[in-house]
C-alpha positions in Angstrom: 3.4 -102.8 170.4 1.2 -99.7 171.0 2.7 -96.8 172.2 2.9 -96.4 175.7 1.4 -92.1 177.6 4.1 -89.7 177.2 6.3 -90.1 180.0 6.1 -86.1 181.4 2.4 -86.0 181.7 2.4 -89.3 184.0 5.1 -87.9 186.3 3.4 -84.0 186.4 -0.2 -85.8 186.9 1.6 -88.2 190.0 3.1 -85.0 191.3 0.0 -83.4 191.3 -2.0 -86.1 192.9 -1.4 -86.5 197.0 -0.3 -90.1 197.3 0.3 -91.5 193.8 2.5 -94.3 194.7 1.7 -96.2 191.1 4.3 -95.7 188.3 4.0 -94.7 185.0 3.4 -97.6 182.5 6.2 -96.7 180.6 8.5 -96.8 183.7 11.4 -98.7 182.7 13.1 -100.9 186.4 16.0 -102.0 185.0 18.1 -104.6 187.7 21.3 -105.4 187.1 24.3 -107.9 188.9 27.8 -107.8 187.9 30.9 -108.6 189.5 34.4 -107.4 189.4 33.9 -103.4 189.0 32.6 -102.5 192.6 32.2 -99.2 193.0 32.4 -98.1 189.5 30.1 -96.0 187.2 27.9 -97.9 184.5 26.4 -96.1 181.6 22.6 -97.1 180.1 22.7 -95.4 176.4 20.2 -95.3 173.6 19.0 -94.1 170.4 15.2 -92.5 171.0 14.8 -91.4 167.4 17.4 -90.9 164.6 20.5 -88.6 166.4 18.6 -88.4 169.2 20.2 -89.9 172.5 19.7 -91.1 175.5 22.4 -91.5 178.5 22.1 -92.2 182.1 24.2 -93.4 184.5 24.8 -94.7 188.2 27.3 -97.1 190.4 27.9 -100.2 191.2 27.1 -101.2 194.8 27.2 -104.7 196.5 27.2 -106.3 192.6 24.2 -104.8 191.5 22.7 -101.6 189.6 19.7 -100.4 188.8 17.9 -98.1 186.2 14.9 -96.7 187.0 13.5 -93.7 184.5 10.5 -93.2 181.9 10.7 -94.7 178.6 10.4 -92.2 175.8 9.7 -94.9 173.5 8.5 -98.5 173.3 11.3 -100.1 172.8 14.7 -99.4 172.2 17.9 -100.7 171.4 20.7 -99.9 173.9 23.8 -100.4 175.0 25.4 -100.8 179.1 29.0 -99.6 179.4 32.1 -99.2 181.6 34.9 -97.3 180.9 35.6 -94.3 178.6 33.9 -94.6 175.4 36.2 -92.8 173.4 39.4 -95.3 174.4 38.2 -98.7 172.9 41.2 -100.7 175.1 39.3 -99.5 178.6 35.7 -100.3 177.8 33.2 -102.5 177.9 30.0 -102.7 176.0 27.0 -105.4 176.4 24.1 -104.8 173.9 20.4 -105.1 175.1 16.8 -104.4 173.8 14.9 -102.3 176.6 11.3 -101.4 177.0 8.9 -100.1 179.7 8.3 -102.7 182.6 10.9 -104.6 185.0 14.0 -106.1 183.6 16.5 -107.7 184.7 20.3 -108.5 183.3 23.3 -110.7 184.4 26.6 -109.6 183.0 29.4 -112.3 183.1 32.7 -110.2 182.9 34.3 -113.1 181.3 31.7 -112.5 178.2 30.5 -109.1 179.1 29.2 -108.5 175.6 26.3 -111.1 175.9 24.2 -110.2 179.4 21.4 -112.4 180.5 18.1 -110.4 180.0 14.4 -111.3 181.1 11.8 -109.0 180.9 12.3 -107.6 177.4 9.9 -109.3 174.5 12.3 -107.5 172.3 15.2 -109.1 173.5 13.7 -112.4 173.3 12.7 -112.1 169.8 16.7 -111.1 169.2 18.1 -114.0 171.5 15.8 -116.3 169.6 17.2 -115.3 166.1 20.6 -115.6 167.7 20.3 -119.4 168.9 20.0 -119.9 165.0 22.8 -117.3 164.1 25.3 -118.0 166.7 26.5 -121.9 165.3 27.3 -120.1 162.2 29.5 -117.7 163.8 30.9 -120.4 165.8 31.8 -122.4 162.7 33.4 -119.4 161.0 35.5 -118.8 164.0 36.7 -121.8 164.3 37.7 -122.1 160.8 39.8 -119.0 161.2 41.3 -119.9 164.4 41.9 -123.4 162.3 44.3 -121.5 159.7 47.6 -120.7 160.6 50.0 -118.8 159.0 52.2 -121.0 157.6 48.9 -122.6 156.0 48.7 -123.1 152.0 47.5 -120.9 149.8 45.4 -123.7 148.5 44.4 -124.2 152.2 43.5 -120.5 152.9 41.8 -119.7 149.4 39.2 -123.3 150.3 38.6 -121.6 154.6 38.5 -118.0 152.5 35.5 -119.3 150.3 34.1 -121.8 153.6 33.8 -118.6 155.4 32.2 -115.9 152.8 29.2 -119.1 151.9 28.9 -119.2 156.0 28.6 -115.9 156.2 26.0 -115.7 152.8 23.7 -118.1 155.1 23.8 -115.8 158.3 22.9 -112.8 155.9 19.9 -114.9 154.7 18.5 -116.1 157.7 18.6 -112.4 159.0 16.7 -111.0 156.3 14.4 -113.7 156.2 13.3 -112.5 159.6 13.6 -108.6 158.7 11.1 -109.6 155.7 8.6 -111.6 158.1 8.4 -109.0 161.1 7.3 -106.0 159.6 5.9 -104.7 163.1 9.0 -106.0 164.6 11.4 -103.0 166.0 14.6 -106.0 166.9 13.9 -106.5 162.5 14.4 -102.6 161.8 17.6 -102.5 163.8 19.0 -105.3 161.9 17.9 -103.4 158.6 21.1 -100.9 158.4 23.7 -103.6 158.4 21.8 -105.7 155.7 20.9 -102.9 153.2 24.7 -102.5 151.5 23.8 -105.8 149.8 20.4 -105.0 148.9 19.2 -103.6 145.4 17.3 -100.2 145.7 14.0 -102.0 145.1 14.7 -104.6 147.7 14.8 -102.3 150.5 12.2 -99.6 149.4 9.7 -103.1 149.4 10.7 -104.0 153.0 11.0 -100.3 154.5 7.1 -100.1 152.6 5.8 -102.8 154.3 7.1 -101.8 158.1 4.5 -100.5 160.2 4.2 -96.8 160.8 4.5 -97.1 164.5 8.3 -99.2 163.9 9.3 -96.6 161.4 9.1 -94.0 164.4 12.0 -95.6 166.6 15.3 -95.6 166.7 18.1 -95.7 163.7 15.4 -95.5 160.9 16.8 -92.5 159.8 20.3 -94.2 158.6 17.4 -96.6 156.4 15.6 -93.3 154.8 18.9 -92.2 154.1 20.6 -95.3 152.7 17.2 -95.4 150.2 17.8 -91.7 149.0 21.3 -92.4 148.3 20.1 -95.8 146.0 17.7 -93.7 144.6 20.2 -91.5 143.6 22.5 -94.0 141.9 20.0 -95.8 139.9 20.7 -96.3 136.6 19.5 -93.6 134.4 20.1 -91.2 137.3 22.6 -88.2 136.7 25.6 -89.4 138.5 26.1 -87.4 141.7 28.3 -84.4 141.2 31.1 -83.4 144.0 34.7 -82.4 143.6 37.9 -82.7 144.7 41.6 -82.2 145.4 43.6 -85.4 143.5 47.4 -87.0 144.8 49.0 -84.6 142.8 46.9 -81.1 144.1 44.5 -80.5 141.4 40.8 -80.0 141.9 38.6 -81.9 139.7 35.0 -82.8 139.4 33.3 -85.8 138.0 31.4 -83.0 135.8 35.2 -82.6 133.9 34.7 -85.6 132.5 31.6 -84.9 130.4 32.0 -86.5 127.4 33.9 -89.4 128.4 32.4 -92.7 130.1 33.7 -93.0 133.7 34.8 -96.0 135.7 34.0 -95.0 139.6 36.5 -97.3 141.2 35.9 -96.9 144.9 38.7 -98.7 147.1 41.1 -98.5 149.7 44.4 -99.5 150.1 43.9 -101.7 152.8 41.4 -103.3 150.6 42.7 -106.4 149.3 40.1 -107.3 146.9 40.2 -103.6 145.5 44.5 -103.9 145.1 43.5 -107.5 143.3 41.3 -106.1 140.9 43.5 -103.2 139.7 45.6 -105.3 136.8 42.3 -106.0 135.1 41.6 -102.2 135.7 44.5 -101.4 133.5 43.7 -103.5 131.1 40.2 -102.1 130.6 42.2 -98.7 130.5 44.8 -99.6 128.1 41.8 -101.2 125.9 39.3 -98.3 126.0 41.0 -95.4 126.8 41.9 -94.3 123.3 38.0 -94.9 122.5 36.8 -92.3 125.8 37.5 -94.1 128.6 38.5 -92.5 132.5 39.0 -94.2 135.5 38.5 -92.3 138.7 39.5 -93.8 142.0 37.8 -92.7 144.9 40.0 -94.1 148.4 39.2 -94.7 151.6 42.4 -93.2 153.3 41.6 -90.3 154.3 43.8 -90.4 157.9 46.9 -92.1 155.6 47.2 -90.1 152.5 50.6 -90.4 152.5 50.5 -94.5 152.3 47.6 -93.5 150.0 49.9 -91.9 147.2 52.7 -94.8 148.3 50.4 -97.4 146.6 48.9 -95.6 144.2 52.7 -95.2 142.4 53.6 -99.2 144.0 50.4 -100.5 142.0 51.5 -98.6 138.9 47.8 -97.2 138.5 49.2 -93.4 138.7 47.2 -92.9 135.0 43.6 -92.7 137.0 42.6 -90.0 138.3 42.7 -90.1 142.2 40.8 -88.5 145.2 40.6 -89.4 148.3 36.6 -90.5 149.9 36.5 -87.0 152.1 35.5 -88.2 155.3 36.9 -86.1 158.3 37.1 -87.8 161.4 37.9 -86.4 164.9 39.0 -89.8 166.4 38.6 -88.8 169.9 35.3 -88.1 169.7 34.5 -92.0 168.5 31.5 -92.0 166.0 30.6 -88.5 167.2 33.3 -87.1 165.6 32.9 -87.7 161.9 32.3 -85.4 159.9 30.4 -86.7 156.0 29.7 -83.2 154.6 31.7 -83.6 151.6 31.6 -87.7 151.6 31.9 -89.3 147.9 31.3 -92.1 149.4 28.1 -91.7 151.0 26.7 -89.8 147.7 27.0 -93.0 145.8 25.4 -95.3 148.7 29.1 -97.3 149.1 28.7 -100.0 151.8 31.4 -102.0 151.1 34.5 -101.9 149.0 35.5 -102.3 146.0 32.5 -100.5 144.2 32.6 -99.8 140.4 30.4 -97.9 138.7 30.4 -96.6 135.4 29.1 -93.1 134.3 28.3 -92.3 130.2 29.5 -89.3 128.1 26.1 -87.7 129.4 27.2 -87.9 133.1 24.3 -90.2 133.9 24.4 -93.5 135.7 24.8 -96.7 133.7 24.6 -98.7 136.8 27.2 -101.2 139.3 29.3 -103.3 137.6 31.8 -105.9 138.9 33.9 -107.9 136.2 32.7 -110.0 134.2 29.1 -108.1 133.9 31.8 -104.5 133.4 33.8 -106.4 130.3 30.6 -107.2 128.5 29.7 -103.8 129.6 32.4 -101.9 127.9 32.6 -104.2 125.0 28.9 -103.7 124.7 30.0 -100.0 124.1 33.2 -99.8 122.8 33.7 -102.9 120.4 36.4 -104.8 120.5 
């Protein structure tokens, strides 16, 4: 899509011209019906470019609204809410691609996340990767809603493993399209929730092969930063240096350790795959540590440090060294409100939990490691 005249100099040329009743071509007329909420305010946000943001606003009248304002970009992805933002049991969001022209949306308060759209190529392009996507998350569902909780463990362990190889597919299928719609701005905002699973190489290759015009819209930032931080971590790479306060009150940095190899356990304790994991943990320990072996856990618990130290002596892993992630988080400010200046987390690129990684006497990277690929690992470097 080629970009559309900046917005300003179409308005200041119509004001300038006596009778200029033609609108700008990146004009978006955004029409809109909804019942149940007469008379209240509904908010049109979106993401121009990175941090910057878009909001307007305006009521509710006889059923319908309507948005009418220049476009500062082709297309973006937005969102149209009621309620207060920052309280997420009084509002409701329905997500929409927008883009110069006349569109219009139906919003059925009984499923207000999914409007009706016409008007927006971008949104047809997303409703048609949905048709595909949405039986999948219809199966899953209805495999969860089918386990009760008096259910087998058997029973939950067979729906548990149903559900991750449903979920596998819908990961595919979504970055098969990401891969074949390099001019596509719907495939770049699908991008940030992929790239967690996706090797450093992977996503420099499909952030590459985007076209220069897509790579000027809308969250592409978060993708240039989620490549930095891979590029940081790559094996080979000096391991990313920050320090902290542990459970008990001492500061320590990773660069302590010199001299010893370092497992990076990040978890959480709400993490139940990170709490499974720990007995093998201490088994590595007890095995290596007499040959130069640390563990350092990095948690995600921030806002409960106090159930944070709980577990850590309840698991019996009080022998590691522990920090927690650093991520401040002003709650009633929503997303606006956290604060990653000293995030461990988002120095080593963690997009899902647990993440090991393992760090040699040198303080450089050896790479990510989960079990079984960690045991041949260690005995790789320690022996038997």
């Amino acid at each position: 899509m080629k970009t559309k005249p900046f917005w300003m100099a179409a308005l200041v040329g119509c004001t300038m011209m006596v009778g200029c009743a033609s609108q700008p071509d990146n004009q978006l007329k955004l029409d809109g019906t909804i019942n149940g909420y007469e008379g209240e305010w509904i908010h049109l946000a979106y993401t121009v470019r990175d941090t910057v943001q878009v909001t307007d606003s305006t009521r509710i009248a006889d059923g319908a609204f309507r948005f009418l304002r220049p476009m500062e970009v082709p297309v973006a992805q937005a969102t149209l809410y009621i309620g207060n933002p920052m309280d997420y049991r009084n509002v409701k969001y329905a997500g929409l691609f927008i883009e110069s022209g006349e569109l219009t949306v139906a919003i059925d308060t009984a499923n207000f996340s999914k409007p009706e759209v016409t008007g927006s190529a971008a949104q047809a392009e997303s409703d048609s990767l949905n048709t595909v996507l949405d039986p999948l998350y219809a199966y899953v569902q209805a495999m969860r809603d089918s386990v009760s909780g008096n259910a087998s463990a058997e029973r939950k362990a067979y729906f548990q493993k149903q559900q991750e190889m449903y979920a596998d597919s819908a990961k595919g299928i979504q970055l098969s399209f990401v891969k074949s719609r390099p001019h596509s701005f719907v495939a770049l905002s699908y991008l940030p929730f992929l790239m967690g699973n996706m090797t450093y190489d992977e996503l420099k290759s499909i952030y590459d092969n985007m076209a220069p015009e897509v790579k000027q819209y809308g969250n592409v930032g978060s993708v240039r930063d989620g490549l930095a931080a891979l590029e940081r971590v790559q094996p080979g790479r000096p391991a990313p240096l920050f320090r902290a306060v542990t459970w008990k009150g001492d500061s320590i940095g990773i660069a302590d350790l010199k001299g010893k190899y370092v497992l990076l356990d990040f978890w959480a304790t709400w993490c139940v795959p990170c709490r499974k994991s720990f007995p093998h943990v201490k088994e590595l320990y007890k095995k290596y540590h007499a040959k130069g072996l640390e563990v350092f856990c990095v948690a995600d618990d921030d806002s409960k440090p106090d159930t944070w130290k709980e577990v850590i002596e309840k698991d019996g892993i009080q022998d590691f060294y522990h920090v927690l992630r650093g991520l401040k988080w002003d709650r009633s400010k929503g997303v606006d409100g956290m604060d990653h200046t000293n995030d461990i987390s988002d120095l080593y690129a963690i997009h899902y939990l647990p993440t090991k990684y393992l760090i040699d006497k040198d303080g450089n990277i050896v790479g990510k490691f989960e079990d079984e690929a960690l045991d041949a690992k260690l005995k790789e470097i320690f022996g038997n």
